[in-house]
Every structure is written in C-alpha cells, then in structure tokens.
C-alpha positions as CSV (number, residue, x, y, z in Angstrom):
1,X,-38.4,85.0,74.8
2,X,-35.6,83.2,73.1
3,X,-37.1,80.4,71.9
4,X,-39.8,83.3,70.4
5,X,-37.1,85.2,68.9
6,X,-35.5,82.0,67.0
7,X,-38.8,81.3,65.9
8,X,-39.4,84.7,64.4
9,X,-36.6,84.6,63.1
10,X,-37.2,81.3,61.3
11,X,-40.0,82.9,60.2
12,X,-38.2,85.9,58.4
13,X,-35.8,83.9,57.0
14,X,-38.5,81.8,55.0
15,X,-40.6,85.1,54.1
16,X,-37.3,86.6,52.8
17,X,-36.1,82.9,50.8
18,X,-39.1,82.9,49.2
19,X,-39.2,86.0,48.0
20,X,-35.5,86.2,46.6
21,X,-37.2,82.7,44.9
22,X,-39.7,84.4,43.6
23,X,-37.8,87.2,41.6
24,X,-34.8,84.9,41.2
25,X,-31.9,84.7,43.0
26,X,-29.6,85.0,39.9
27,X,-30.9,88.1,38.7
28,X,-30.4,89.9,42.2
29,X,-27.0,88.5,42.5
30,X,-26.2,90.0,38.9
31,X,-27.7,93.5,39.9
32,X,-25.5,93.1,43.0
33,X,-22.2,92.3,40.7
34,X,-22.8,95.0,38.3
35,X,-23.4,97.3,41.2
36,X,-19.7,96.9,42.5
37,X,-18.2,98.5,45.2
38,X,-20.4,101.8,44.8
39,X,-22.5,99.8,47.7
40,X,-19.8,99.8,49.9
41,X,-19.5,103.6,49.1
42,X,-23.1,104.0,49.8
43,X,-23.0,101.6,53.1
44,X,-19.9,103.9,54.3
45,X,-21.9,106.8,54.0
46,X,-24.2,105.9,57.1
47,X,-20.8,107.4,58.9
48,X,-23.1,110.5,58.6
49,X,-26.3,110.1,59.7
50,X,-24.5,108.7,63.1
51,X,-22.7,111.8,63.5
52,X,-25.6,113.9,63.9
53,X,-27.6,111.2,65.9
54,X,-24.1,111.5,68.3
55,X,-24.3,115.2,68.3
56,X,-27.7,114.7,69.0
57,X,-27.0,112.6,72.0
58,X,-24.7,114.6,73.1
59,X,-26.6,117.6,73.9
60,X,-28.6,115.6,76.4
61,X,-25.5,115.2,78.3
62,X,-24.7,117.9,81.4
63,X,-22.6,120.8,79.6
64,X,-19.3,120.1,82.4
65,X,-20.1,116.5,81.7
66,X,-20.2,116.4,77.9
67,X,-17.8,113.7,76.3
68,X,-16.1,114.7,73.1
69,X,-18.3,114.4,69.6
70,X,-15.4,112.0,68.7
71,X,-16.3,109.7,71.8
72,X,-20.0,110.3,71.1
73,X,-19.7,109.1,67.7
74,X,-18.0,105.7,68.4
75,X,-20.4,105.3,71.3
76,X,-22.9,105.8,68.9
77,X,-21.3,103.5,66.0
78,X,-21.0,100.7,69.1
79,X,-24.2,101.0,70.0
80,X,-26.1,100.6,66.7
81,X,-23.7,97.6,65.8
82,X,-24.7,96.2,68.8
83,X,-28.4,96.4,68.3
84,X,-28.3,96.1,64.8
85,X,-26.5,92.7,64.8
86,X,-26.7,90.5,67.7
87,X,-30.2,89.6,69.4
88,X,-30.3,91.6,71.6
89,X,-34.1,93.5,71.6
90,X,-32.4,96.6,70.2
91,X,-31.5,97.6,74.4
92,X,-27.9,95.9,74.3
93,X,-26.4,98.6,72.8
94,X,-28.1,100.9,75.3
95,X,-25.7,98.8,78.6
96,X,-22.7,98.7,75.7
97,X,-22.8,102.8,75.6
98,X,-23.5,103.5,78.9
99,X,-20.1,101.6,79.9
100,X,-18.6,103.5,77.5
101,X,-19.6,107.4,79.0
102,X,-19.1,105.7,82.5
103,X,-15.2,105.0,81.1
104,X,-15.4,108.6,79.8
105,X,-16.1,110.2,83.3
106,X,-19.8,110.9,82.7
107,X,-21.8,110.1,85.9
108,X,-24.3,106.9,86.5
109,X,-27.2,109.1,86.6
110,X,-26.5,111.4,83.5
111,X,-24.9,108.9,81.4
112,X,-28.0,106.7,82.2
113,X,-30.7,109.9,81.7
114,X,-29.2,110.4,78.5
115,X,-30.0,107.1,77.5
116,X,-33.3,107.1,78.4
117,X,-34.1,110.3,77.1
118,X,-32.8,109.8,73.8
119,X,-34.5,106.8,73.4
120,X,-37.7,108.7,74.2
121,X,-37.2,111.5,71.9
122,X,-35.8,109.0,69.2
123,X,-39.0,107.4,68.8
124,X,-40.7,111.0,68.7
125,X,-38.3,112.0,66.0
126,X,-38.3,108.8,64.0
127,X,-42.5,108.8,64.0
128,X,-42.1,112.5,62.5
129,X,-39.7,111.2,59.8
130,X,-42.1,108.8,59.2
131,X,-45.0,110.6,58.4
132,X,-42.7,112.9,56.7
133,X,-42.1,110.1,54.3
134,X,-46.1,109.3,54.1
135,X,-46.5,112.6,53.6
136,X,-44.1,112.5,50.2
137,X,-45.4,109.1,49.6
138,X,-49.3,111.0,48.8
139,X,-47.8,114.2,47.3
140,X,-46.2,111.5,44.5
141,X,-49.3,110.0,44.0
142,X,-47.9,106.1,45.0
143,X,-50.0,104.5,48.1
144,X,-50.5,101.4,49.3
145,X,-52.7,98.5,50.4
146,X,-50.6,99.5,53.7
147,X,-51.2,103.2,54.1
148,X,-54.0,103.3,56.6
149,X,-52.1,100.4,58.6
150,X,-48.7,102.7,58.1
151,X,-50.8,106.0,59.5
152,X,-52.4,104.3,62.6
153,X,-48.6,102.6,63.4
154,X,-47.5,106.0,63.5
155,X,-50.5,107.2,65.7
156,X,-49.5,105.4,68.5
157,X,-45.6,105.6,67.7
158,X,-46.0,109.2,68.1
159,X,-48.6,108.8,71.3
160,X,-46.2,106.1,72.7
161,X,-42.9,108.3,72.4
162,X,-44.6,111.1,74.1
163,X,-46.3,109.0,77.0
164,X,-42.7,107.4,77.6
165,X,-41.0,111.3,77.8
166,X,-43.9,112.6,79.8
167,X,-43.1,109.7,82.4
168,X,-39.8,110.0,82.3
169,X,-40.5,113.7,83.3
170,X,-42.7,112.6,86.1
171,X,-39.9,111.2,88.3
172,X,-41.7,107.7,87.6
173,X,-38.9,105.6,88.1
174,X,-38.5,106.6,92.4
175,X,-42.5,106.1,92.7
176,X,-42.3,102.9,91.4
177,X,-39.4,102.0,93.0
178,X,-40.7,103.3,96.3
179,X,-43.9,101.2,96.4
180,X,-42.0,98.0,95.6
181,X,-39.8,98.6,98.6
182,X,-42.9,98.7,100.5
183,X,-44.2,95.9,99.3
184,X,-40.8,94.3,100.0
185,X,-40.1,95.2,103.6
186,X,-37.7,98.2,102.8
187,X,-35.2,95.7,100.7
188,X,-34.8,97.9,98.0
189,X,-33.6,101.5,99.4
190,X,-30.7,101.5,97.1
191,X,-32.6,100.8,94.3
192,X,-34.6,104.1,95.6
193,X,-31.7,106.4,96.0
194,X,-30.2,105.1,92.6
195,X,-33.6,105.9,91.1
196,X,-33.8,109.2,93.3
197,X,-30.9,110.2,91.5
198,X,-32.0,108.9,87.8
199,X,-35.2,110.6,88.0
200,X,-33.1,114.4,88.9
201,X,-31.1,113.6,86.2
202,X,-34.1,113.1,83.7
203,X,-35.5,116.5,85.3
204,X,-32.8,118.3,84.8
205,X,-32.7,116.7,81.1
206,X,-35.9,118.1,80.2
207,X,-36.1,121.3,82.1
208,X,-33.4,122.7,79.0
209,X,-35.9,122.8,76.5
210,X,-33.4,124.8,74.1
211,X,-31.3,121.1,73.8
212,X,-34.3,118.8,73.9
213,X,-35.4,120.7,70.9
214,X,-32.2,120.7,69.3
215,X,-31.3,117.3,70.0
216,X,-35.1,116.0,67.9
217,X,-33.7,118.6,65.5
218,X,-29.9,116.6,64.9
219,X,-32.1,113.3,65.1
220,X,-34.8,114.3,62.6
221,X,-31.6,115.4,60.5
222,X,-29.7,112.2,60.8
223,X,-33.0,110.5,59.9
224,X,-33.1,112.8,57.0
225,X,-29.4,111.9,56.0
226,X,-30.0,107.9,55.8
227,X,-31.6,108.7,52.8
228,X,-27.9,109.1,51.9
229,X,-27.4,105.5,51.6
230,X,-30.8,104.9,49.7
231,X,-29.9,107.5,47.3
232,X,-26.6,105.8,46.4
233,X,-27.7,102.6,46.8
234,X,-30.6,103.2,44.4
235,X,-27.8,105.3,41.5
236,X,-25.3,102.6,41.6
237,X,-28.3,99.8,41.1
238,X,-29.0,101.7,37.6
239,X,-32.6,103.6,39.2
240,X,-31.4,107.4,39.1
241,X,-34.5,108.1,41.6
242,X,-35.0,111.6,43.0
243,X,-33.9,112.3,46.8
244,X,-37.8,112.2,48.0
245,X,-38.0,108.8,46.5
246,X,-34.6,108.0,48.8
247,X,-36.4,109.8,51.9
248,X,-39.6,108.0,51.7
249,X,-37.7,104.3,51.1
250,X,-36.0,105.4,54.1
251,X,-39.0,106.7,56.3
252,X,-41.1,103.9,55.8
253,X,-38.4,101.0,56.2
254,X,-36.8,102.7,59.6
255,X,-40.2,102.7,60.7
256,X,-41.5,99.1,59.6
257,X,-38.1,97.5,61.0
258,X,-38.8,99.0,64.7
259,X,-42.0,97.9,64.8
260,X,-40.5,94.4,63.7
261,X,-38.2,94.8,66.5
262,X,-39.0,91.6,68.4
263,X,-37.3,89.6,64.7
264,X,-33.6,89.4,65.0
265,X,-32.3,92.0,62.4
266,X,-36.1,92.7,61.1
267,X,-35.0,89.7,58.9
268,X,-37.6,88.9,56.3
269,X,-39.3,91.7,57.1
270,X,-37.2,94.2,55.9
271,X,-37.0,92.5,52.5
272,X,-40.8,92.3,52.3
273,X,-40.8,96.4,53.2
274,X,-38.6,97.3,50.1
275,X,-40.6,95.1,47.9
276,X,-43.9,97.1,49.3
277,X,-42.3,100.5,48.7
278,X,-40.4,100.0,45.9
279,X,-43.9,98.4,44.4
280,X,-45.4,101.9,45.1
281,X,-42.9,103.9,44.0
282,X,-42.5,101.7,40.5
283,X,-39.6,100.0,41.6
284,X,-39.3,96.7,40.2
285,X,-39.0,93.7,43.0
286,X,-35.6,92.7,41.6
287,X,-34.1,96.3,42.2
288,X,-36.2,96.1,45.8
289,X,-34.6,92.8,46.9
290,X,-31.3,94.1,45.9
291,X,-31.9,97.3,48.1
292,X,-32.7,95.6,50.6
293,X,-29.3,93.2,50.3
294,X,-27.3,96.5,49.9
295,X,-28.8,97.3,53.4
296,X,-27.4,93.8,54.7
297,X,-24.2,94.9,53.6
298,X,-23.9,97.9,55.2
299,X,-25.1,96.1,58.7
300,X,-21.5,94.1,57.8
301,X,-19.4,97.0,56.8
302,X,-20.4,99.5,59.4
303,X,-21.4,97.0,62.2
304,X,-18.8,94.5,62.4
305,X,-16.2,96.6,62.4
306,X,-18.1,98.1,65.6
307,X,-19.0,95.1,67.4
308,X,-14.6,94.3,67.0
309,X,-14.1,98.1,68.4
310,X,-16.6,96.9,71.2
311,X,-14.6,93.9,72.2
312,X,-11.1,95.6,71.6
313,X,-12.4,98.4,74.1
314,X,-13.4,95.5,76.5
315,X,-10.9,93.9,76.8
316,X,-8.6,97.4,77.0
317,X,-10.6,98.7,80.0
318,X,-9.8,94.8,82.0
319,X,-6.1,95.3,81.3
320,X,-4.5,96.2,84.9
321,X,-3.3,99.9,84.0
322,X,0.2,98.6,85.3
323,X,0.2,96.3,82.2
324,X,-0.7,99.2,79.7
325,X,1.8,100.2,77.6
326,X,1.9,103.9,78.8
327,X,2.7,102.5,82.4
328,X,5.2,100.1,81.1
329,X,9.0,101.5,82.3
C-alpha cells in the first residue's frame, strides 16, 4: 500500500507538471502575484465551513458528554490537517481526534461512535452537495464529457454512505467480532465487549433522529460555505463569478478529490478537476490552475498551523502534570 500510494503520487505529480506546462507556468505565477494576499484572505475563510462541520460533530456526541464548540473546532481543524496533509488514507485524523475527546473526558465508546457516524453521514451529506452542484451545473447550461461518470460516482457515494450507516445501526461490529472469536478459540472477548460497547454507542447515536438530522443539516451547510473560499479565490483572481459558479467548483472538486483518496493530497488530480470545471463553466485553464494553487495554499495556511497544534498538544498531554507549570510551586 505504500509503495502504491508513492506511485500514485508520482503519477499526480506528472499529470499536474504537465498541465501547469501546458498553460505556462509564468502566466499562473503572474495571476498568483497579482492576486496578493486576498488568497490568504480567502484560504483563512475555510475557519467557517469547519465550524459548522464541528458543530455538526458535536451533536453526535451524548448531551452530558458534549465537549465545548471551541474544543470541537480545533478537533476538527487537527483532524482535517491531518488528513489533508500527511499520507495518511484520509483515517489519521480520525485516531488524532479521537485522542483529543478521550483528553476531553468524552468516553471510548462515544468518542469513537461519533467518529464513525460522522464519517457515515459525511459521505451522505457530501454526495447531496454534490449533486447539488450537478444539479446547478445543468440549470447553467455547462456539462461535461464527465457528467454521466460524475452522476453514477454519486450513485453509489450516496448507496455506499447509506449501506455504511445502516450497518453501523445493525450492531455489525459485535457480530463480526463474535464469529472471529469463534473462529479463534475465544481469544478475542475483549475485542467483543469493546465492540459490545461501540455498537450501543452507535445505537444510541442514531436512535435521536432530531440530531442525526441536524448534524447532515450543519454538514451540508459547511459544505455549502466552502464555496466561501472559491468565491474569494475566484474575485481576487480578476473572474467576479456568481456564488452558484463558487458552489458548483466546490461540489464537484470535494467530490472528485475523495474519490481520488488513495493519491496523497488528490495531487494531480485536483488540478485536472479545476481545469474540467472551470472548462465548463468558461473558465480559462490559466485561472483553473491558479484555483487550484490557491487551494494548495490554503492546505499550508490552515493545515500546518494544525498539524504544529497537533504536536504541541502531544507533547503537552506526555508532560508529567507535576512538571506543568500550574503544578509548579
């Protein structure tokens, strides 16, 4: 798997030279310059969309166990610097913010639950985003070559998001955990409680319906919100597009790079997805490319600052609590 992922990687990283060759890299680096620091305005402005996916995450979380929208969000920003720079299969961040509830007194089984669930329902969410921005995409009149291939990606997103919270539902994880310890000579009944316990947690998750709902409500809003930093990006590039332009850029890319998930970063391929869309939406490649570089950026001025938060809270929760300051005489 690693040696598949450096490949792919390899692979993006050619597919995205040669098209930055192919429009000239001069040209994009001069849009870029003139741009300014307006991108880093418009990367900043993903602070939004991941307070509503935090609030969003939150919900799934037992009421008496519910960690502060202040802790949520950091969890959150943590979590998608994780998985959106290091190579990691976009599930690192998942183990990073589950450490982080556990610090904040949230249970194993509910912080994990929470997890899992909001994975589900993100997947739900994001697939109904996405066909929102299809949807846009035939109201303006600007398909694709890739349409029918973006419609049946969707399909099974959608059929995939619900099969994976209908099995979550279905206390899956103790059955299969049960017939392995059969099959293993009883070696794994800790594996069964601990799943036991994971698979209440999910019930009790989606027995309140009222927060499910409202939790794919915040997502679907912080989906709708990225096109924020489209927007932005777009006015400070010189194209003054209209905010459905910005939603489908954003529908269509979010859901391209997940599929790509198995490339590092969707490198490459989430160059060749703003060259596609911008193509359909009369956006010349130049302006695309340089989209797509003003979404690089933000992945440096969001993301690295979290992956230094991650460490610095690392290495805080190994310091001996008789060594903290606070405990200091």
């Amino acid at each position: 798997m690693k040696n598949l992922g450096a490949a792919l990687a390899l692979a993006g990283l050619a597919l995205a030279i040669a098209l930055f060759v192919r429009e000239g890299i001069a040209t994009v680096v001069d849009l870029l310059l003139a741009a300014g620091p307006g991108l880093v305005v418009a990367a900043i402005f993903h602070l939004a969309p991941m307070a509503l996916n935090a609030r969003a995450w939150q919900l799934l979380l037992p009421g008496q166990e519910r960690a502060s929208l202040r802790t949520m969000t950091r969890a959150t920003w943590i979590r998608e610097s994780v998985n959106g720079l290091l190579p990691v299969g976009r599930i690192g961040g998942e183990v990073v913010a589950y450490r982080i509830l556990r610090r904040n007194f949230v249970r194993r089984s509910s912080a994990a639950a929470s997890l899992v669930a909001d994975m589900a329902l993100s997947v739900v969410s994001q697939a109904g985003f996405a066909l929102l921005g299809l949807g846009l995409l035939f109201m303006l009149g600007a398909t694709t070559l890739a349409t029918p291939r973006l419609l049946a990606g969707l399909a099974i997103m959608i059929a995939l998001g619900i099969a994976f919270a209908l099995v979550q539902r279905a206390g899956a994880m103790s059955a299969i955990a049960s017939v392995l310890n059969r099959l293993l000579a009883g070696r794994l009944n800790a594996a069964i409680t601990k799943s036991v316990r994971l698979d209440s947690a999910m019930r009790e998750i989606y027995a309140r319906r009222g927060d499910v709902a409202a939790c794919l409500g915040w997502q679907l809003a912080g989906w709708v919100a990225g096109a924020g930093e489209i927007w932005l990006a777009l006015h400070f590039l010189g194209q003054h597009r209209s905010v459905l332009d910005a939603i489908v850029i954003e529908a269509l890319i979010q859901a391209i790079s997940s599929a790509a998930f198995l490339v590092p970063g969707a490198l490459g391929v989430q160059e060749g997805g703003f060259v596609l869309i911008g193509a359909a939406l009369g956006i010349d490649g130049t302006t695309a490319l340089a989209l797509a570089t003003a979404r690089r950026l933000r992945d440096l001025v969001v993301f690295l600052p979290g992956l230094v938060a991650w460490q610095w809270s690392e290495v805080r929760a190994h310091v001996p609590k008789s060594a903290k300051p606070s405990q200091l005489p």
